[in-house]
N, C-alpha and C positions, 0 to 999 in steps of 0.2 A: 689277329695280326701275327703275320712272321716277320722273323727280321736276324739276317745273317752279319754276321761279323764277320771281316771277310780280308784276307791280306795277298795281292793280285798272287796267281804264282804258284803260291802255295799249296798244300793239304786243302784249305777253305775253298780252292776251286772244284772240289770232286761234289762237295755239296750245291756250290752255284751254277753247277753243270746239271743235275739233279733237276735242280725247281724249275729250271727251265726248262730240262724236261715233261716235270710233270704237269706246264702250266696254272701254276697256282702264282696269286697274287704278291709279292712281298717286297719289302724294302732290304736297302744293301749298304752298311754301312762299312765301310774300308779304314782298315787299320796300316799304319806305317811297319814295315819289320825292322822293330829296332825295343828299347826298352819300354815302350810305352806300353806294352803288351804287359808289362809286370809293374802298371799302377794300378792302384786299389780299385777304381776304376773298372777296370777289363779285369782283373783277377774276379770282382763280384759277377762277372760273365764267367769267365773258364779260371779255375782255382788253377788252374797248371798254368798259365800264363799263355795258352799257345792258340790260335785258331783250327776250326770255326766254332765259333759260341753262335747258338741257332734260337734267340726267342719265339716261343711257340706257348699258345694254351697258358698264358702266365705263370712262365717258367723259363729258365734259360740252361739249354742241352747242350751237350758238346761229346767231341772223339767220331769222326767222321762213320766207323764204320757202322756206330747204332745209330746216327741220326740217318742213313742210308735207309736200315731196319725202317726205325721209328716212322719215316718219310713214307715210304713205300706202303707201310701197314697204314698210316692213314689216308696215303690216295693210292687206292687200291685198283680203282679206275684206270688210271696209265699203265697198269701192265707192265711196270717196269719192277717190279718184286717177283717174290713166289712163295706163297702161302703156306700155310704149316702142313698140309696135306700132299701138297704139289709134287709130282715125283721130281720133278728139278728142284725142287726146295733144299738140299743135303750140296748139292753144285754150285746153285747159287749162292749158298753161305760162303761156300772155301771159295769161291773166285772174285765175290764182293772183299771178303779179309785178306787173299791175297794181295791185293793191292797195296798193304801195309808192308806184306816182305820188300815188294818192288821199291818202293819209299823210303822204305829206313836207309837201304842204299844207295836212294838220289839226293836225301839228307846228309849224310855223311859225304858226299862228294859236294854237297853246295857248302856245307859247313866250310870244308878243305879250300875251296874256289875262291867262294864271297864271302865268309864270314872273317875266315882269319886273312888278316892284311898282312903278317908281315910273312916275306918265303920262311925263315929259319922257323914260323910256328907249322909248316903245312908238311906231309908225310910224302911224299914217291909212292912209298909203300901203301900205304896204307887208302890213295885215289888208285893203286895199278890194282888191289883187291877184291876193292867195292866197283870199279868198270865191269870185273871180270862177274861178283856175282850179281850183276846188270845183266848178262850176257847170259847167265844162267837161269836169270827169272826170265828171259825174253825166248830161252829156248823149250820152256815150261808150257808158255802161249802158243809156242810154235807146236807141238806138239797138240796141244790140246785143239789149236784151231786147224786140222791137219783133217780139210772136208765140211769146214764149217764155216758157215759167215758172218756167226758171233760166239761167246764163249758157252751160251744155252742154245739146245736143240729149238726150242720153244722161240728164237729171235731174241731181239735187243732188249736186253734188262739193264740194272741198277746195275749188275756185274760187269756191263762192258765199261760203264760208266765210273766204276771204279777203277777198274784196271786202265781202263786209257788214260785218265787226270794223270795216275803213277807213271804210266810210259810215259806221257809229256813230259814230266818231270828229268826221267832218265834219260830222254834221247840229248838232254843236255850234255851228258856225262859219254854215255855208250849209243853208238849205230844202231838200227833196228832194221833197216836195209839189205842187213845180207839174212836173215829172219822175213821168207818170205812171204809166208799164211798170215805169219803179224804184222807182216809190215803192209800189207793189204789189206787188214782189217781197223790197222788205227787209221789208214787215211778213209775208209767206207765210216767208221765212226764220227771221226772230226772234222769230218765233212756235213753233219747235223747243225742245223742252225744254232742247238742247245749248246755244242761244244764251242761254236762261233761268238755266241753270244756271253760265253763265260772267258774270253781270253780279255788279256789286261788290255784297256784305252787308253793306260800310261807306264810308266817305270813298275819295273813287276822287281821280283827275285832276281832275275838272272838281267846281267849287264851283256852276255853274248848268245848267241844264238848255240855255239857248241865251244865248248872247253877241251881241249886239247889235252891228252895225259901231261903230265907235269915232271920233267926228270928230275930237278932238284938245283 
């Protein structure tokens, strides 16, 4: 039995993009983002409070980028890994983990956006920062995807899969538009039934499609 803990939006979508990639069987139990995440509860799934918590093998895993690992090494089948031998294996790790740089700065800019309600708590500063290093992970992609039509020589892995969840996240924040190669690689990606099939059928994270920089 698998069974993902899942909150629309989020980090926990890079995982529910996955399984649907790799065709495998599981249940999807959805969480609200709010405190409910930090009842005893859900902490006896993820001790950090945060999603996705993935029951698998009578256990319960978490932190996106080794249940990617974990996932991949056990359906090994889907091709969407690279093995410890692989010469993309040493690629595919840094562009699966990048993902996380991409993230921390579309976190910090949803924190800024939706989490804090009142203006006097949220920064100018500090969403004009986090757009810009958006603009800097996106020119990372552009480079790397500069003759490619995914982020491995070898076709579509667990890494585009991680990287695009994180772009989704950031085009809330930052453009990807004027970022050519990526920006023609996230629509050839989420254009996969896998990515279709993992976006929210209700209220997610984000109350707007894009967020406008914030003067103060």
């Amino acid at each position: 039995m698998i069974r993902l803990h899942h909150v629309p939006q989020s980090r926990s979508m890079r995982t529910l993009w996955l399984l649907h990639e790799l065709g495998v069987t599981f249940d999807l139990l959805e969480w609200p983002f709010d405190k409910t995440l930090r009842s005893p509860e859900f902490l006896a799934l993820n001790p950090a409070g945060r999603v996705p918590a993935l029951e698998m093998d009578g256990r319960c895993l978490w932190e996106t980028g080794a249940l990617t690992e974990i996932l991949c090494e056990r359906f090994p089948e889907a091709g969407l890994g690279r093995a410890g031998q692989n010469a993309e294996r040493a690629d595919w790790l840094i562009w699966v983990h990048f993902a996380e740089t991409i993230s921390q700065h579309a976190a910090a800019l949803t924190q800024q956006h939706e989490a804090l309600y009142e203006d006097s708590m949220r920064s100018p500063i500090v969403m004009k920062i986090e757009a810009k290093r958006i603009e800097k992970c996106y020119q990372a992609l552009e480079t790397r995807l500069a003759g490619r039509a995914y982020l491995l020589e070898g076709g579509f892995s667990a890494a585009d899969i991680s990287c695009g969840q994180a772009v989704y996240m950031a085009r809330h924040f930052t453009r990807l538009e004027p970022f050519e190669a990526a920006h023609a690689w996230y629509q050839r990606i989420t254009g996969r039934p896998g990515f279709i099939a993992s976006l929210p059928a209700g209220p997610g994270l984000y109350t707007r499609d894009y967020y406008e920089a914030w003067d103060g």
